[in-house]
C-alpha positions as CSV (number, residue, x, y, z in Angstrom):
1,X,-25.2,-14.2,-8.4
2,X,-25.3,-14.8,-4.9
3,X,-22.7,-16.4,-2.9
4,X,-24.5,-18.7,-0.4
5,X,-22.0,-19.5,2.3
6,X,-24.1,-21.6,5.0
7,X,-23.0,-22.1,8.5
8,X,-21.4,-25.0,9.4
9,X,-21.4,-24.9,13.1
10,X,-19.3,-23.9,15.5
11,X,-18.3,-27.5,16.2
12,X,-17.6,-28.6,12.6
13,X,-15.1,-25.8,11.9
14,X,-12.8,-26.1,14.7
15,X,-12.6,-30.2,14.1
16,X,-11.6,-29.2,10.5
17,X,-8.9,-26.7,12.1
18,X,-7.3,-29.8,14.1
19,X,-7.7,-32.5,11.5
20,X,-6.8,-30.9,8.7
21,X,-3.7,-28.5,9.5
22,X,-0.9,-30.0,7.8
23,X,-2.3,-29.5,4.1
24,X,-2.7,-25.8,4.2
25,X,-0.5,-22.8,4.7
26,X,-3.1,-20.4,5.6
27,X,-3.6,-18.8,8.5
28,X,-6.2,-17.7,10.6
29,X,-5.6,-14.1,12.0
30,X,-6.3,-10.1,12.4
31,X,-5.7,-9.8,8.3
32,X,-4.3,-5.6,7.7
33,X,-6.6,-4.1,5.5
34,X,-4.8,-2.0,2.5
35,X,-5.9,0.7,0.0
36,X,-5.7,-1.6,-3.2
37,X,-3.7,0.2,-6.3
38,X,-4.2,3.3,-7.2
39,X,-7.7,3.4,-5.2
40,X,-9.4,0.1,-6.6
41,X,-9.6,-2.6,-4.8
42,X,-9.5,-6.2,-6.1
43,X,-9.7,-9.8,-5.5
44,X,-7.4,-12.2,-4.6
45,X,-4.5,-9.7,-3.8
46,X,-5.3,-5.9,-4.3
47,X,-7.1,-5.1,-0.4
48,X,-10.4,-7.4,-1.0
49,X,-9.7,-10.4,1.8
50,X,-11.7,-13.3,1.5
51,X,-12.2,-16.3,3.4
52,X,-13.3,-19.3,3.2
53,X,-15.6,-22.3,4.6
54,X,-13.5,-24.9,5.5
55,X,-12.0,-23.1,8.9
56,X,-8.5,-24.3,8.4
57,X,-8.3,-22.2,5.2
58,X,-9.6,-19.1,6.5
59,X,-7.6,-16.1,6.7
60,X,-10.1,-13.9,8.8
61,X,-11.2,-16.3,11.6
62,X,-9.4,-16.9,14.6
63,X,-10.3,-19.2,17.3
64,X,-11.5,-18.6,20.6
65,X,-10.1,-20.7,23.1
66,X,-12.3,-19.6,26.3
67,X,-13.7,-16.7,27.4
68,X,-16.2,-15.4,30.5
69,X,-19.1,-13.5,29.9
70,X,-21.2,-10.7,31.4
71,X,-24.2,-12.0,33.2
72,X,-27.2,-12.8,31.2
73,X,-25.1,-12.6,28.2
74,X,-23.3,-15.9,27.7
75,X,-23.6,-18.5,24.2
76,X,-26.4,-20.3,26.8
77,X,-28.3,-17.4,25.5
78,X,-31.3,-18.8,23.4
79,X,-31.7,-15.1,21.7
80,X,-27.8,-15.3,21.1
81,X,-27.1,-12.1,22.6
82,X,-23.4,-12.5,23.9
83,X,-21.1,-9.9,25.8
84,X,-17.7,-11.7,26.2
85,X,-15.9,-9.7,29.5
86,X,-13.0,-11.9,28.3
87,X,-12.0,-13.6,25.1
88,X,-8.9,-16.0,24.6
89,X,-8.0,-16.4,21.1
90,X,-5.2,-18.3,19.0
91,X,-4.2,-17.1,15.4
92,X,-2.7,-20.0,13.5
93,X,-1.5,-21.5,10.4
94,X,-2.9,-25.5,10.7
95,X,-2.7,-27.1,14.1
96,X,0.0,-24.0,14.5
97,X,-0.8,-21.4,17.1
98,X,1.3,-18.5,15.8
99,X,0.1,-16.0,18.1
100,X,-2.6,-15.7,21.1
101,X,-3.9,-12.6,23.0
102,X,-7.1,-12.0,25.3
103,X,-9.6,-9.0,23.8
104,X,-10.3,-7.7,27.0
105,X,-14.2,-5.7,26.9
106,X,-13.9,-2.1,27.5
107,X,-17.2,-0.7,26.2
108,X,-20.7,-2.7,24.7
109,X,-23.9,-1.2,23.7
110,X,-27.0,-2.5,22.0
111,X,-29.5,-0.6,19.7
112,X,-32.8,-2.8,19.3
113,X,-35.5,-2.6,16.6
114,X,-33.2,-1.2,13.7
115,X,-35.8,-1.3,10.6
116,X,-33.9,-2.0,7.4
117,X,-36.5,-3.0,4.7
118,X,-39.4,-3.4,7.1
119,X,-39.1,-1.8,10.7
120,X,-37.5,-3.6,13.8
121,X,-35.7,-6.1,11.8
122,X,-32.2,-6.0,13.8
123,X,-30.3,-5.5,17.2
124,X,-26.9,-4.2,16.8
125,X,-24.1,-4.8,19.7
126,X,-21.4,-2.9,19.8
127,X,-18.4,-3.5,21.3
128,X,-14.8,-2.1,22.2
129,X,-12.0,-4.5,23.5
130,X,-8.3,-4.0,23.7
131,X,-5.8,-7.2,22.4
132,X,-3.1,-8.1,25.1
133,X,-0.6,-9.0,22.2
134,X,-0.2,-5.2,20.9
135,X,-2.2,-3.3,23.0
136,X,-4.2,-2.0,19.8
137,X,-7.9,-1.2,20.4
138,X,-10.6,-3.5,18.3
139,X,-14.2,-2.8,17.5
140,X,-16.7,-5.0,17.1
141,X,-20.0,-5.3,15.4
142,X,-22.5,-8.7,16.2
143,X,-25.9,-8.6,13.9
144,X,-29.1,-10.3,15.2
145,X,-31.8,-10.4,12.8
146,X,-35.2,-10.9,14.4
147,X,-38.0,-11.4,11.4
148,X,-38.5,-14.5,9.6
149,X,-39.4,-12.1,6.6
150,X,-36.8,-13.3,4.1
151,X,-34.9,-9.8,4.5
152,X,-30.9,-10.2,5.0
153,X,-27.9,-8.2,5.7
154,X,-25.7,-8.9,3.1
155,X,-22.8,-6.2,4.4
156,X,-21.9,-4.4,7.1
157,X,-19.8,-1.5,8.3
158,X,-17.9,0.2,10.2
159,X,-17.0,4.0,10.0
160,X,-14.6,6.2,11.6
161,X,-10.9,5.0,10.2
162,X,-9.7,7.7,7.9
163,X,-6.4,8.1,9.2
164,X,-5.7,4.9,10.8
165,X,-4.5,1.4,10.0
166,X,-6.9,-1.3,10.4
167,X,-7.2,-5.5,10.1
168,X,-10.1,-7.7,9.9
169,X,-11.2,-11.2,11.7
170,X,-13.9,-12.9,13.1
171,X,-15.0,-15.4,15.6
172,X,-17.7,-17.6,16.6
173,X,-20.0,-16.1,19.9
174,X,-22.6,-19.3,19.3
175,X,-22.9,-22.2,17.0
176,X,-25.4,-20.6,14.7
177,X,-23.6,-17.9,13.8
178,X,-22.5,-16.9,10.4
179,X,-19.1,-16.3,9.6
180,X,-17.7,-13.3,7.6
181,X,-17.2,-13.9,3.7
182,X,-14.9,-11.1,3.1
183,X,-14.0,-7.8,4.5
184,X,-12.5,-4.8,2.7
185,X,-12.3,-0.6,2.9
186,X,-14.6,-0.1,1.4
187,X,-18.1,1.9,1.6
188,X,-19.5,-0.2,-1.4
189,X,-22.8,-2.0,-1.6
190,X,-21.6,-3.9,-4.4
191,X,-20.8,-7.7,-4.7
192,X,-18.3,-6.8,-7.7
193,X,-14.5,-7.9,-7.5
194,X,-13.2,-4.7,-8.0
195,X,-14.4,-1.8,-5.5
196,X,-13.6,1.8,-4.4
197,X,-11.5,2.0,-1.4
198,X,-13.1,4.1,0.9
199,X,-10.4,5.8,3.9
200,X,-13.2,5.9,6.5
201,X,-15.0,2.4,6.4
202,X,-14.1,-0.9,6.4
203,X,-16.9,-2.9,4.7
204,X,-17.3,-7.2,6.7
205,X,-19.6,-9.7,3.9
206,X,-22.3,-11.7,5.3
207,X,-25.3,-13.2,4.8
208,X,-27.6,-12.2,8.1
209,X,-30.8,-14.0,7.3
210,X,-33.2,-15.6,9.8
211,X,-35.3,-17.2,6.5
212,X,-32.0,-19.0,5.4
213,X,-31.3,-20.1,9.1
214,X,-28.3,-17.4,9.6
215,X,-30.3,-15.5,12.2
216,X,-26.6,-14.3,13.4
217,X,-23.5,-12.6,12.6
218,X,-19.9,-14.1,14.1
219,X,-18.3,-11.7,16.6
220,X,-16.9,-9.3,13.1
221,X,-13.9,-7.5,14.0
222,X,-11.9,-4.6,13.4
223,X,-8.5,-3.8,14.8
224,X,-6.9,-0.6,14.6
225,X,-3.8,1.8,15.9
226,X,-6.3,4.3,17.2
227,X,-5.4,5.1,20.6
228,X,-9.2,6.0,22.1
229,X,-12.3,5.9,20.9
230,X,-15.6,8.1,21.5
231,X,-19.5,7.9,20.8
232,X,-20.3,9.1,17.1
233,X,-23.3,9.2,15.4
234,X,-22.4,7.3,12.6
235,X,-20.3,3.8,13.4
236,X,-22.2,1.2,12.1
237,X,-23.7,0.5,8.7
238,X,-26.1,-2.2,6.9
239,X,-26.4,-3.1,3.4
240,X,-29.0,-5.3,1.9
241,X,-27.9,-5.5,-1.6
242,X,-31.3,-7.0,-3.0
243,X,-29.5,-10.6,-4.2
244,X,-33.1,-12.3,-4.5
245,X,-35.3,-9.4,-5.3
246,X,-35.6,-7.5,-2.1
247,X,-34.9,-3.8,-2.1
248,X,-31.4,-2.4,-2.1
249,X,-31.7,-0.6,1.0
250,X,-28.7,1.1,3.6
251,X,-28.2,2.5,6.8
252,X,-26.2,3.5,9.7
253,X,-26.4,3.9,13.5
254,X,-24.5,5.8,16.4
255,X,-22.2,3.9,18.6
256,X,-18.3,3.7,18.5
257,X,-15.8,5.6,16.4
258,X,-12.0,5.4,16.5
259,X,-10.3,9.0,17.5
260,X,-7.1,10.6,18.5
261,X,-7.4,12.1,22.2
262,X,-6.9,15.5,22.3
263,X,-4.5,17.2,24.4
264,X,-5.7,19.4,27.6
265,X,-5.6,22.7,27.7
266,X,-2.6,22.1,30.3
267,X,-0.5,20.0,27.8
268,X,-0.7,22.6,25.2
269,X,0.9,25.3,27.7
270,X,3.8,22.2,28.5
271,X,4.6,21.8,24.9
272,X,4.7,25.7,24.3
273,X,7.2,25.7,27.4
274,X,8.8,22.9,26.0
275,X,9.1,24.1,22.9
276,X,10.5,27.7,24.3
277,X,13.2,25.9,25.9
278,X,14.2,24.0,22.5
279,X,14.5,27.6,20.6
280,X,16.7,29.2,23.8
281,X,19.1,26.4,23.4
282,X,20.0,26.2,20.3
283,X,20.5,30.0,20.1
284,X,22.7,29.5,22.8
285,X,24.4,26.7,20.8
286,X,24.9,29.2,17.9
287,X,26.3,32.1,19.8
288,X,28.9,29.4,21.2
């Protein structure tokens, strides 16, 4: 059965965040993403984080208190492409900020015309900041869907994680985006309550649908202790899951991967040295 989460503005939600703090204890913030038990994922409390629309209550979206944009790319934008140089966010619990930080832009791209059941159906932007609270990188994934053909993205991805922690949130870039239902690791395209985990992907639930009046995705975010990051050829998947009939379909597209960086040639010879000088020390220590 489908779960219909409409858009309630980006207006509506952050009134309900001020006026109706003091009844709720959660909190809006970068939610860690686990493995589940024993591999399975599982809702409320086994690695399957779900939100919810009244803002106030939900765990993945954190407000963006200002921000400045590239030129051309700003929420003025009737297309709603939006490229924030700059974004000033506040996690909180109620009307209290328990954290703030600035995702400062290091890297965006856009692929155009991505065909998912019929051809040219999305632009993708893809985006790299770094969060001034821990330093941690964060990738980010913004869905535009551009036929009124009643074709949707139910789900989408990122890839590239095996190996490294991640969290989840979200935030508004205009007021007719949608927000993020749930998000998960997970390379399932399945609306069950009980999923695979999946080391590599972390799965963000939407709704993308121009014919339902979501012609947008929220700023969907992924934070993560990867130091760097580099092009790969597969960073961002689609799923439409087929909900009223359509067909199940899937895909993926290039853009930015997590990674390691790997030492120079240089640093290799310095840790050999270094390591030399380790071993001739201690056989000193042992013939004293």
């Amino acid at each position: 059965m489908k779960v219909n989460f409409k858009n309630l503005g980006m207006q509506a939600l952050l009134a309900t965040a001020f006026f109706a703090g003091s009844t709720t204890s959660q909190a809006g913030t970068f939610v860690p993403l686990t493995d589940g038990v024993s591999g399975l994922l599982s809702t409320p409390n086994g690695g399957i984080i779900t939100g919810a629309t009244n803002s106030n209550a939900d765990k993945l979206y954190i407000e963006t208190t200002s921000a400045s944009y590239v030129s051309g790319y700003a929420p003025s934008n009737t297309s709603g492409e939006v490229v924030a140089n700059s974004l000033n966010y506040r996690a909180f619990a109620g009307t209290t900020t328990i954290s703030t930080g600035t995702l400062t832009l290091l890297d965006w791209q856009v692929t155009r015309g991505v065909t998912l059941a019929q051809p040219n159906q999305f632009d993708y932007f893809d985006f790299v900041y770094r969060d001034s609270l821990d330093n941690k990188l964060v990738f980010g994934t913004r869905a535009l869907n551009q036929l009124d053909n009643n074709e949707e993205v139910n789900f989408l991805y990122r890839y590239g994680f095996t190996g490294f922690e991640t969290a989840s949130a979200w935030t508004f870039s205009t007021n007719d985006d949608l927000r993020q239902y749930q998000a998960a690791r997970t390379d399932s395209l399945s609306p069950a309550t009980t999923l695979p985990f999946d080391a590599d992907a972390v799965r963000q639930r939407s709704d993308v649908s121009l014919s339902e009046g979501n012609p947008w995705s929220g700023l969907y975010l992924v934070k993560t202790d990867a130091t760097d990051y580099i092009l790969g050829s597969k960073a961002i998947g689609f799923g439409q899951a087929g909900e009223e009939g359509q067909a199940v379909v899937r895909g993926f597209i290039g853009g930015y991967i997590p990674t390691t960086p790997v030492p120079l040639p240089g640093t290799f010879a310095l840790i050999a040295t270094g390591l030399g000088f380790l071993g001739l020390s201690a056989r000193r220590g042992n013939k004293a």
